[in-house]
C-alpha positions as CSV (number, residue, x, y, z in Angstrom):
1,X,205.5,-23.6,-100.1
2,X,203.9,-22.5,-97.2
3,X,202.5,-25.7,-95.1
4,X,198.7,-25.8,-95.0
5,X,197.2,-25.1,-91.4
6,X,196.3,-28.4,-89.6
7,X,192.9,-27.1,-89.0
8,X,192.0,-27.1,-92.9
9,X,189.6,-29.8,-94.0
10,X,188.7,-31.7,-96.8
11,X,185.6,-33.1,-97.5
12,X,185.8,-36.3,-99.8
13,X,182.5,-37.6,-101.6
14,X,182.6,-40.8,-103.6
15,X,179.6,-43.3,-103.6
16,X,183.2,-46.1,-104.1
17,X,184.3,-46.5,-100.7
18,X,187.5,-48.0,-102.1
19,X,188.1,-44.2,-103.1
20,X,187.3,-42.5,-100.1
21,X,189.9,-45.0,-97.9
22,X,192.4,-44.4,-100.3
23,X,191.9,-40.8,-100.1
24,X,191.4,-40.4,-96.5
25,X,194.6,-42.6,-95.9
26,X,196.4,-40.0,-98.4
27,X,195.1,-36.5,-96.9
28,X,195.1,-37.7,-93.3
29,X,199.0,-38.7,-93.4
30,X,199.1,-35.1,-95.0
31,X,198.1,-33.4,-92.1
32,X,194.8,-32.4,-93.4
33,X,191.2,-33.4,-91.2
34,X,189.3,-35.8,-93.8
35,X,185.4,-36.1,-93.4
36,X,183.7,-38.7,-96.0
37,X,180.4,-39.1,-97.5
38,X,179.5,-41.7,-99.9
39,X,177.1,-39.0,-101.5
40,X,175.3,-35.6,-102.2
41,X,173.1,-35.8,-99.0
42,X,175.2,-36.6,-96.7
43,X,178.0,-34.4,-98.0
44,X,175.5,-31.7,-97.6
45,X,175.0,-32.3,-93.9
46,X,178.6,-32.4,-93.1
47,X,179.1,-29.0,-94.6
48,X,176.3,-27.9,-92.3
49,X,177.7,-29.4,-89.3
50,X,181.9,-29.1,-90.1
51,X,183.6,-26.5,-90.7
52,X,184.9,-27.8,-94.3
53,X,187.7,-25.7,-96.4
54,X,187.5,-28.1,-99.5
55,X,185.6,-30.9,-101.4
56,X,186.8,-33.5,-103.7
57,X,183.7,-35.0,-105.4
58,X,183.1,-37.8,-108.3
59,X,180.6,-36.1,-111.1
60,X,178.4,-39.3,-111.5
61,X,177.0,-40.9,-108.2
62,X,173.4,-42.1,-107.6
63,X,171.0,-39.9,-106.3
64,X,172.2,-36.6,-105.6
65,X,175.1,-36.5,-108.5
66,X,178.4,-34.4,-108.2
67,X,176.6,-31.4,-109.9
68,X,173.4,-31.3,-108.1
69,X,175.7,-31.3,-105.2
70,X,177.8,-28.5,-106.7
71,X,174.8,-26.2,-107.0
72,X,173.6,-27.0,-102.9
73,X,177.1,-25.9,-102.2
74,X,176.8,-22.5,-104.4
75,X,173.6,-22.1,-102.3
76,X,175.1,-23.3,-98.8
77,X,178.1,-21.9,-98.9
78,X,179.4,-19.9,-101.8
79,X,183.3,-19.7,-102.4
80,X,183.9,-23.2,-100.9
81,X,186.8,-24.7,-103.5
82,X,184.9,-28.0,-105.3
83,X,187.8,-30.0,-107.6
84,X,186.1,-32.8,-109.0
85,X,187.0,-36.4,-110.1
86,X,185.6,-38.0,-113.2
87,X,186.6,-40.6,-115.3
88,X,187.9,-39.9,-118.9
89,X,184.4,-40.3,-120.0
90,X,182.9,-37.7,-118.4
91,X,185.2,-35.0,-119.0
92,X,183.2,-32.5,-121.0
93,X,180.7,-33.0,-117.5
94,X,183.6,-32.1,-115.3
95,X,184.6,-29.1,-117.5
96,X,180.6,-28.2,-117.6
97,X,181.0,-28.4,-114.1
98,X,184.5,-26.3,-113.7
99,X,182.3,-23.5,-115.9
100,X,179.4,-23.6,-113.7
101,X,181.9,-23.0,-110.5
102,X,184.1,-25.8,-109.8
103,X,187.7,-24.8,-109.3
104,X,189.4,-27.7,-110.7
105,X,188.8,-31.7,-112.0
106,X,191.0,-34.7,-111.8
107,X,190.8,-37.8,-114.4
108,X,190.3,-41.2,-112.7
109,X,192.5,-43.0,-112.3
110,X,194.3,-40.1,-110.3
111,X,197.9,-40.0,-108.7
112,X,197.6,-39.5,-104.6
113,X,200.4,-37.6,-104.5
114,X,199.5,-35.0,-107.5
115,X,196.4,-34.6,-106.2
116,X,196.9,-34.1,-102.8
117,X,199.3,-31.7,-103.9
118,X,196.8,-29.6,-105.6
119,X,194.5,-29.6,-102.9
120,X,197.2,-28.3,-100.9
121,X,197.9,-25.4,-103.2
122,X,193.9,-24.7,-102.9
123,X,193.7,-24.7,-100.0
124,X,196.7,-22.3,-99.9
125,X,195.0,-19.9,-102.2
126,X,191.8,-20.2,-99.7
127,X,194.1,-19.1,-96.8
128,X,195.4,-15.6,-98.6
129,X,192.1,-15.2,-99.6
130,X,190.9,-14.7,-96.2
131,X,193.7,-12.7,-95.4
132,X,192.7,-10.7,-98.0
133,X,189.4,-10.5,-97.0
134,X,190.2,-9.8,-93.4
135,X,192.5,-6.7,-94.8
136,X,189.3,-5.6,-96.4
137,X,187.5,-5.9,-93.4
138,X,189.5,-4.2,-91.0
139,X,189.7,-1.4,-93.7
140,X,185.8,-1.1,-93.9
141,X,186.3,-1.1,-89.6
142,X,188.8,1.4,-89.5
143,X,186.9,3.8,-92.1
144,X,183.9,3.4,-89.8
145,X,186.0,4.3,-86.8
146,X,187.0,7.1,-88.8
147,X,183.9,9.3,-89.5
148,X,183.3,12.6,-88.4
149,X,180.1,13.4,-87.9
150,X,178.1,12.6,-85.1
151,X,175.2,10.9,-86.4
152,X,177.9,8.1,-88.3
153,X,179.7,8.2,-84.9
154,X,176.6,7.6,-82.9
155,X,175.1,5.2,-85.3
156,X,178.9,2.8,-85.0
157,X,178.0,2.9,-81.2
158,X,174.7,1.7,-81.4
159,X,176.2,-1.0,-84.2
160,X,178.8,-2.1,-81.7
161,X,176.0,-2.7,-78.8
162,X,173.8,-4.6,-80.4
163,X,175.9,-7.1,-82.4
164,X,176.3,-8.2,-79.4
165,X,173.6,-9.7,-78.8
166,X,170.9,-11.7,-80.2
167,X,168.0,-9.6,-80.9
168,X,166.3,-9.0,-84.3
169,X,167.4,-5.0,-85.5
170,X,165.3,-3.0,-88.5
171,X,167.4,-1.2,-90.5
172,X,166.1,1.7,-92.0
173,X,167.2,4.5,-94.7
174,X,167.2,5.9,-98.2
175,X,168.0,3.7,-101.3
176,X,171.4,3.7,-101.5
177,X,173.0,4.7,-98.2
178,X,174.5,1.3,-97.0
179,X,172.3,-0.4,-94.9
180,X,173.3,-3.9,-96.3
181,X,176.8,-2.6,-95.5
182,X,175.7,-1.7,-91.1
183,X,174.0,-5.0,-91.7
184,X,176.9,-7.2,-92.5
185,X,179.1,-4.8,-89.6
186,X,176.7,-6.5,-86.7
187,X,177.0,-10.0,-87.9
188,X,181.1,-9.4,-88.7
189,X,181.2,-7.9,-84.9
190,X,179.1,-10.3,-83.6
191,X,179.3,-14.2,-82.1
192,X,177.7,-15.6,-85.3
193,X,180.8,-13.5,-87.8
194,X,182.2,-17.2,-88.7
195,X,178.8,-18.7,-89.7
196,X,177.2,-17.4,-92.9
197,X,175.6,-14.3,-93.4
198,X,172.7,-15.3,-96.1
199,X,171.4,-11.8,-98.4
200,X,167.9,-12.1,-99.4
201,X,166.7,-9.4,-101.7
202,X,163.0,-8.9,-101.0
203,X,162.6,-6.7,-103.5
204,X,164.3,-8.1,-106.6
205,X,162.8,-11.6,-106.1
206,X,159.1,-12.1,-107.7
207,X,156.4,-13.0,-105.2
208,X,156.3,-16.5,-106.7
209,X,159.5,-17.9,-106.2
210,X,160.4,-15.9,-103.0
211,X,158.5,-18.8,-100.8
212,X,160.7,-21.5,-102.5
213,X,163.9,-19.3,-101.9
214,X,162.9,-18.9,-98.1
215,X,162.1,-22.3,-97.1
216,X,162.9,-24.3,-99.9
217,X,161.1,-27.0,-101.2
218,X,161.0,-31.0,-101.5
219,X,161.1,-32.9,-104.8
220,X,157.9,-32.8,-107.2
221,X,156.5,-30.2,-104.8
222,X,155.4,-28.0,-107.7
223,X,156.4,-28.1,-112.1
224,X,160.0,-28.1,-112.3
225,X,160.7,-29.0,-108.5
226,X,163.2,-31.7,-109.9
227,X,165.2,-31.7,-106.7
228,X,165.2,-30.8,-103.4
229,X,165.9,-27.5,-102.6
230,X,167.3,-26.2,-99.1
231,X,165.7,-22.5,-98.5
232,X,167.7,-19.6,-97.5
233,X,166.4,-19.8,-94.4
234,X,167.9,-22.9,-93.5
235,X,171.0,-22.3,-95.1
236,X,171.3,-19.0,-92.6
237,X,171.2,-21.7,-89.6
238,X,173.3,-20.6,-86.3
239,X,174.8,-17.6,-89.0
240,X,172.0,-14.4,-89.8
241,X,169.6,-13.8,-92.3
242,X,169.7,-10.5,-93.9
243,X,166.3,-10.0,-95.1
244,X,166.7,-6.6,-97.5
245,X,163.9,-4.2,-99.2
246,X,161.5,-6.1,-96.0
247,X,158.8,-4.0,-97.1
248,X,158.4,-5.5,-100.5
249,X,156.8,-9.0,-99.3
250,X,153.1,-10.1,-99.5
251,X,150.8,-10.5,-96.9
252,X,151.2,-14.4,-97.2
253,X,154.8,-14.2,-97.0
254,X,154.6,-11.9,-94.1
255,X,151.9,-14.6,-92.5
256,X,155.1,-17.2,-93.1
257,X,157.9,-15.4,-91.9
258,X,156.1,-14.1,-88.6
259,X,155.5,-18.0,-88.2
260,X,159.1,-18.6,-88.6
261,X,159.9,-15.7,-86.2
262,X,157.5,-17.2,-83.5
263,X,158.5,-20.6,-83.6
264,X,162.1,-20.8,-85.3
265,X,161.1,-23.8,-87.0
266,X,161.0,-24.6,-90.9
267,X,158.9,-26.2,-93.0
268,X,160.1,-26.7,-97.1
269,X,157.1,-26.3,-99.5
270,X,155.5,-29.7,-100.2
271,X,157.6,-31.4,-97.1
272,X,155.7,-32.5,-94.1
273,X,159.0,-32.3,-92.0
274,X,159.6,-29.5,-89.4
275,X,163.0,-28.4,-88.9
276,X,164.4,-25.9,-86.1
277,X,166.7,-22.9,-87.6
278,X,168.3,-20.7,-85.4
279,X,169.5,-17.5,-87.1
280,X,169.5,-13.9,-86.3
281,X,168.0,-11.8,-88.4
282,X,168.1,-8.4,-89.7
283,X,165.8,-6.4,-92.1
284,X,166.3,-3.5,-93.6
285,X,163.5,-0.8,-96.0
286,X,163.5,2.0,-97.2
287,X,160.0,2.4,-96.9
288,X,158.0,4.2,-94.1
289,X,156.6,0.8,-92.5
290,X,154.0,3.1,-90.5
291,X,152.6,4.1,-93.2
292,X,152.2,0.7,-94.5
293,X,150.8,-0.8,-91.6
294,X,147.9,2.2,-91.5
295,X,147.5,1.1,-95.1
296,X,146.9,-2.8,-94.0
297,X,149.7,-3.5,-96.3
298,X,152.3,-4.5,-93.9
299,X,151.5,-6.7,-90.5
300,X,152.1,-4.8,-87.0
301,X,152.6,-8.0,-85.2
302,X,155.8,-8.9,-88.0
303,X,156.7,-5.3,-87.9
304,X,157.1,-5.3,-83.7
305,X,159.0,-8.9,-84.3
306,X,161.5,-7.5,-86.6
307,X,162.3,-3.8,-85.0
308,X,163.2,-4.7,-81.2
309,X,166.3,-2.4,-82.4
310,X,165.8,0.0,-84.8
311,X,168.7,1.8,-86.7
312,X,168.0,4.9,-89.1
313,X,170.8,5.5,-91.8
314,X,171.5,9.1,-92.6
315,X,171.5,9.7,-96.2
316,X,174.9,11.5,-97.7
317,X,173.6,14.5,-98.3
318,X,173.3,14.8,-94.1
319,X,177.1,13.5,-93.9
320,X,179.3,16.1,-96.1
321,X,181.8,15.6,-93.4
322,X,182.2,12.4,-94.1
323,X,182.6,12.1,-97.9
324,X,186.6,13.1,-98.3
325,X,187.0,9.5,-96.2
326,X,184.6,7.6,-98.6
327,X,186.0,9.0,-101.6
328,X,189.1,8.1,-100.6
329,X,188.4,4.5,-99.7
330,X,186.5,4.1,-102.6
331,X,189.4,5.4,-105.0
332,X,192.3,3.5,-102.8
333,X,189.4,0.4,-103.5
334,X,188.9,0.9,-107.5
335,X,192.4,1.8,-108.3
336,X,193.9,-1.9,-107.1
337,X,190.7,-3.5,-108.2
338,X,191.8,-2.1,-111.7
339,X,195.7,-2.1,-111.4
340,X,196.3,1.6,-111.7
341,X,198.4,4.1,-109.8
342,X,196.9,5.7,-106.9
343,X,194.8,8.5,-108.0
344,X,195.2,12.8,-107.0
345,X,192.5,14.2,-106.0
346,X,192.6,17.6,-106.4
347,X,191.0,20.3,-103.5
348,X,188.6,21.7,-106.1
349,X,187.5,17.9,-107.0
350,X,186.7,17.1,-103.9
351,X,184.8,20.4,-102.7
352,X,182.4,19.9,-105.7
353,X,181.9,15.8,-104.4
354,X,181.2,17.5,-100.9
355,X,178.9,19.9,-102.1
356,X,177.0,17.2,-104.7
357,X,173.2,16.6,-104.3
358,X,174.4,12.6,-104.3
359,X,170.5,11.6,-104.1
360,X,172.0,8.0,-104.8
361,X,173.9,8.2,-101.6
362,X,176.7,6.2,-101.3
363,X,175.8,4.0,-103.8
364,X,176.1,7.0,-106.4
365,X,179.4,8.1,-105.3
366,X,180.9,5.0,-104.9
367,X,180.0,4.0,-108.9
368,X,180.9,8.1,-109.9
369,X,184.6,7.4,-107.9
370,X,185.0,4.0,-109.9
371,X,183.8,5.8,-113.3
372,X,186.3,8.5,-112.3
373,X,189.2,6.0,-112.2
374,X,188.4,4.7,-115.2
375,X,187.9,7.6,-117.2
376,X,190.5,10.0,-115.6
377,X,194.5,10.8,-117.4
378,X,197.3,11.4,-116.0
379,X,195.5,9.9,-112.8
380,X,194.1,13.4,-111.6
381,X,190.3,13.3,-111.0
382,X,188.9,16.2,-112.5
383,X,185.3,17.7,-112.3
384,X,184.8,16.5,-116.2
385,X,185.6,12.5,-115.4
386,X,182.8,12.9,-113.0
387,X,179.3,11.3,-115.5
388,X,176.3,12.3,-112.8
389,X,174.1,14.9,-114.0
390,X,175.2,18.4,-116.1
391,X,176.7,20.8,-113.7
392,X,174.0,22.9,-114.1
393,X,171.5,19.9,-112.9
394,X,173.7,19.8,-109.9
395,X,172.4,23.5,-108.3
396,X,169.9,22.3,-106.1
397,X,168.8,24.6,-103.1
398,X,170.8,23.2,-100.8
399,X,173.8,24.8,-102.6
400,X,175.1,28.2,-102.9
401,X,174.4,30.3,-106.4
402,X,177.9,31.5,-106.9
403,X,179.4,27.7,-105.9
404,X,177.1,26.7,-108.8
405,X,178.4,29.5,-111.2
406,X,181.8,28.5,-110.0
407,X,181.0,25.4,-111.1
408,X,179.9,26.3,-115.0
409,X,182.9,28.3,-114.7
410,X,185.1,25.4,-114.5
411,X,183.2,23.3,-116.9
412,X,183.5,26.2,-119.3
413,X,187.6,26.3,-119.0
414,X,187.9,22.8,-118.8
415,X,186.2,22.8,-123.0
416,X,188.7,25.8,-123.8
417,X,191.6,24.0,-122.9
418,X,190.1,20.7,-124.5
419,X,189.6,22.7,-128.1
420,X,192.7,24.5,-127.8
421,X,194.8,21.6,-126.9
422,X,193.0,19.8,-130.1
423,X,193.3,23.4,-132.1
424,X,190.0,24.1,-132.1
425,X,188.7,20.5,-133.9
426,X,185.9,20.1,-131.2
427,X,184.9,16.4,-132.7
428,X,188.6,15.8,-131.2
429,X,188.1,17.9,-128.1
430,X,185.1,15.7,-127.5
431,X,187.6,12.7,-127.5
432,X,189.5,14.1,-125.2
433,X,186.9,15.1,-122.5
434,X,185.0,12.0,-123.2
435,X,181.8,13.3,-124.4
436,X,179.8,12.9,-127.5
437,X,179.6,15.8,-130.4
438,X,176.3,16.6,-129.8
439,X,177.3,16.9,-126.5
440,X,180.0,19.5,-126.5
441,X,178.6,21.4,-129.4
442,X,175.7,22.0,-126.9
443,X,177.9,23.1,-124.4
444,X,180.1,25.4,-127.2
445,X,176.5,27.1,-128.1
446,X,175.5,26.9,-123.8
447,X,178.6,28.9,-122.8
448,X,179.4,31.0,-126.0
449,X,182.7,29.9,-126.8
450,X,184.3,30.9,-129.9
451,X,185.5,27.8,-131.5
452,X,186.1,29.4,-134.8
453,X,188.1,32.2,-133.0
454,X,190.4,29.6,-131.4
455,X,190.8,27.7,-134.3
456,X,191.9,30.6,-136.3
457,X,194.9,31.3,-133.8
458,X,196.5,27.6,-134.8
């Protein structure tokens, strides 16, 4: 086995301090950097402060117990391994817990050497993991370095500039075209990369709770505040917030974060203490804010706060160049993700994907590519695997008439070949292509094929 980096930590929690010695005694002599808390709260502020790469936690402790702690660290810090300890007892907790995102539990009283044996082989599995990630990184990088047109090329230069630095950048673009995705780029090329990069979807979260997700909230605060809760905000400290669908928030929100902006200091709902955060952070909309701000819906003061950059995604349809090197990251992605052989993309497949509408952007491709692989035999993408819009649907103005006949033309030899290769029983030829009945005996009727002819000549 490959030895675990002397850098890795572990994090031990355990309101027994008989435990934590024996444990730190056990891990230390192992090569690993032990930190110790003798609880949820203060395991929470080391993992804050450290750079942690494990915990080991009993389930039952007073105050904050080994779930409630489980759930800060799914807030805090999402993937970090948890393996739990628990006396025989409390199994069905710890296998609650393992469900609800623990990696692993050991029964009290445990072996030191099995244990720290297993925590060696997590934190193994935590080391290829960020290899693997990094892979998928500097693949994401190098497709990015790749693009051909000039406004992608233009838009990675002014990426790479201003991750540099410090300032607040407004992200703006259609639904769709990846601005979460330039978003993540500046924090991955800048000097915050190895602190966390916190997502908070304006738009998805209800007006209600989107106060408590920010800034969190203090026990009793409000009906079901049964715990303290540390805000998103807070969690984003010395890393960046990514603050998505900006637009969406209310004017008291927007009276809150411009606060926050100002001052860089917190405040969780129903607390009276201040606390300084210092995070980047980065908005994004796809709504015209000037419009908004004429409309007294959105505050010019928070608006000038968050766009001392501003970066304008082009939408897909702008970047034809461009989409033969995101289909073929995206089917490179989607065949490993689903263990198949690397799919052929034929030239014809990949004209009509250039010369598609996409008003999804890349978000449409990238789910019609995965559909595609999923769909597809003999891995060849063909124009049929492809479940957007009817072919016909696909003629917009921006496309040439004879393309679009060429189209309907394909589509129309592409049913032939199904009902001839199923002699002519179209509910089979349906099977084949994928599509319901009703479906392809609308398209029989649509294009005037003879089904009854072909049938006759098996």
């Amino acid at each position: 086995m490959k030895n675990t980096s002397p850098s890795q930590s572990v994090l031990v929690v355990d309101d027994d301090p008989n435990v934590l010695e024996v444990l730190n005694a056990r891990l230390s002599s192992s090569g690993l950097v032990v930190y110790k808390a003798n609880g949820g709260r203060k395991a929470l502020e080391i993992i804050q402060s450290q750079n942690v790469d494990l915990v080991v936690s009993d389930v039952k402790m007073p105050g904050m117990d080994g779930m409630s702690l489980l759930s800060e660290i799914i807030q805090v810090q999402p993937g970090l391994p948890v393996i739990f300890l628990t006396a025989y007892a409390n199994v069905p907790d710890a296998v609650n817990a393992v469900k609800s995102g623990a990696v692993d539990y050991v029964e009290k009283p445990f072996d030191g050497k099995s244990l720290t044996k297993k925590i060696r082989a997590m934190l193994q599995e935590v080391e290829m993991d960020e290899s693997t990630q990094e892979d998928c990184d500097n693949s994401a990088q190098t497709m990015m370095e790749d693009y051909k047109s000039p406004a992608m090329k233009n838009l990675d230069g002014l990426v790479q500039k201003v991750a540099r630095s410090r300032v607040n950048v407004l992200i703006l673009g259609e639904s769709g075209v990846g601005k979460e995705r330039i978003a993540n780029r500046i924090h991955q090329l800048g000097p915050r990369r190895k602190k966390p990069f916190v997502v908070v979807d304006c738009g998805a979260t209800p007006a209600g709770l989107l106060e408590s997700e920010l800034f969190g909230h203090v026990k009793g605060s409000f009906t079901h505040a049964i715990n303290d809760k540390m805000g998103l905000i807070e969690t984003a400290d010395q890393g960046t917030l990514f603050l998505d669908e900006i637009g969406n928030i209310s004017q008291e929100m927007q009276v809150r974060l411009l606060r926050f902006i100002e001052d860089k200091t917190i405040r969780r709902i129903g607390g009276l203490k201040v606390k300084p955060v210092d995070c980047r952070i980065l908005a994004a909309t796809n709504a015209d804010l000037a419009q908004e701000i004429k409309a007294g819906r959105f505050r010019e003061d928070l608006f000038f706060r968050l766009r001392v950059v501003t970066l304008t995604v082009p939408s897909l349809r702008k970047l034809r160049a461009d989409i033969p090197i995101l289909v073929n990251h995206f089917a490179k992605t989607f065949c490993i993700e689903h263990e198949v052989d690397q799919v052929k993309i034929p030239e014809t497949t990949m004209d009509w994907l250039c010369n598609y509408s996409w008003p999804g952007n890349v978000r449409e491709l990238k789910n019609a590519i995965e559909g595609g692989i999923v769909l597809c035999r003999d891995n060849v993408l063909r124009l049929e695997d492809f479940h957007l819009a009817t072919f016909d649907q696909t003629c917009d103005d921006q496309m040439k008439d004879d393309y679009c006949l060429s189209l309907e033309e394909s589509e129309k030899n592409t049913i032939i070949r199904a009902l001839e290769q199923t002699g002519g029983i179209q509910k089979e030829a349906a099977e084949v292509l994928g599509i319901s009945r009703r479906a392809i005996h609308y398209k029989i009727k649509k294009y005037e094929i003879d089904a009854g002819k072909i049938k006759a000549g098996h």
